[in-house]
Every structure is written in structure tokens, then in C-alpha cells.
N, C-alpha and C positions, 0 to 999 in steps of 0.2 A: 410601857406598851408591850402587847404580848408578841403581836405581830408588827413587824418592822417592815415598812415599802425599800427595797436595794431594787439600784440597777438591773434587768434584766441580763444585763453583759456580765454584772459583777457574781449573781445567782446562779447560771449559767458554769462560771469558772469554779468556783467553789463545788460546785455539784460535778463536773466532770473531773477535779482532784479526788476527791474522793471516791466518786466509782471506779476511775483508773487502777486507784492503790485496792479498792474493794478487787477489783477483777485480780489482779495480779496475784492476790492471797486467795484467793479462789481458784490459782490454776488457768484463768483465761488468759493471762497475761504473764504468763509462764517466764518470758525468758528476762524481764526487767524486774521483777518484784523478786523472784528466786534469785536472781544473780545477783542480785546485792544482799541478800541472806550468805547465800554461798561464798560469798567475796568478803565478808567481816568473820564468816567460821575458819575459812582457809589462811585467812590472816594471824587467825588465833585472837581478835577483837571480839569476845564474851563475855569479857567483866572489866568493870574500872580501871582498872592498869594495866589492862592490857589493850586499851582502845588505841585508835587509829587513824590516820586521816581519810578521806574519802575524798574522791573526785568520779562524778556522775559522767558517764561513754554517751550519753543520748539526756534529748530535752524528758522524755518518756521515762527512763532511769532518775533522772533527777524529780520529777513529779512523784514518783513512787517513794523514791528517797526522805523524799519533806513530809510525804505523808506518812510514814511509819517514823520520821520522827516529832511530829506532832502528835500520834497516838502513845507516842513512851514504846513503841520496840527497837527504836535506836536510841542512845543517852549518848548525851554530848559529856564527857569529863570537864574538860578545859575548851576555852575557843579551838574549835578545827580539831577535836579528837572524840572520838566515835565510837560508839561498841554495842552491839547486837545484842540486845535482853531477850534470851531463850526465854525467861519465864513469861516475858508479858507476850510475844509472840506466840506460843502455847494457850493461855489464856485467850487469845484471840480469835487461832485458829478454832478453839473448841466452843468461842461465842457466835462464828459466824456459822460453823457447821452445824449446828444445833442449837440455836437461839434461844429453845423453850427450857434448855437444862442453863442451871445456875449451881 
């Protein structure tokens, strides 16, 4: 079936996770979507072995959190280790700032 009837409550949440983490990487939601970009660079968590654990400060940090790591700009190594993929976050930023370039 192409279109599927959900929950209005369950539609709803799924659509506010992902505009939260959309705003955040846009700059509207500056201080939770940046600060855990910031906080895996300063870690030195950028590649595979050098990933690291994460614990979200705010319900709003952790929303942002699950959603860059549902889109692959955070890679999980092993259970509970973490690390910041510049390249897919680069790729992102330059798909949402200009959608019509590929």
C-alpha cells in the first residue's frame, strides 16, 4: 500500500523528530544540534577508533542526537561508542542548503 493510515499522535512525533534535528542543522536550534557536533570534534571522536561514548544534557539534545544518528552523521562502532562522520554531515549540510545541487 503506497499510503499507510498511523496514528495522528504517532505522525505527529516522527515529524516533530525530524524537524527539530532539520532546525538544529539549519542554525535555528543552534545550541543542541552544534553542541554535540562540537562535543564528538573536541573529544577527538571522527573516525572509528577513535569514537566514544555519548550521554545527552537535555531531552532536546538527545532528539537531535538519534536523529543524526539515524541519518549516518554519527556511526555507532561497537554498542555505546560513537563518532562524528564529517563527511556525511558535509554532504548534508550542502543537501539542505541547496537542495537543487547534487
Amino acid at each position: 500500500m503506497l499510503f499507510e493510515k498511523r496514528p495522528v499522535l504517532q505522525a505527529a512525533r516522527v515529524w516533530l523528530q525530524r524537524a527539530g534535528a532539520q532546525f538544529a542543522l539549519l542554525g535555528t536550534f543552534p545550541l543542541k544540534g552544534q553542541r554535540i557536533i562540537e562535543e564528538f570534534r573536541e573529544a577527538g571522536a571522527i573516525t572509528p577508533p577513535t569514537a566514544q561514548p555519548f550521554r545527552a544534557h537535555s531531552r532536546a539534545e538527545e532528539h537531535a542526537f538519534h536523529y543524526f544518528f539515524d541519518i549516518s552523521v554519527i556511526r555507532e562502532t561497537t554498542p555505546g561508542r560513537y563518532y562524528l562522520d564529517e563527511r556525511s554531515l558535509e554532504l548534508l549540510r550542502r543537501r539542505l542548503l541547496v537542495p537543487w545541487w547534487r
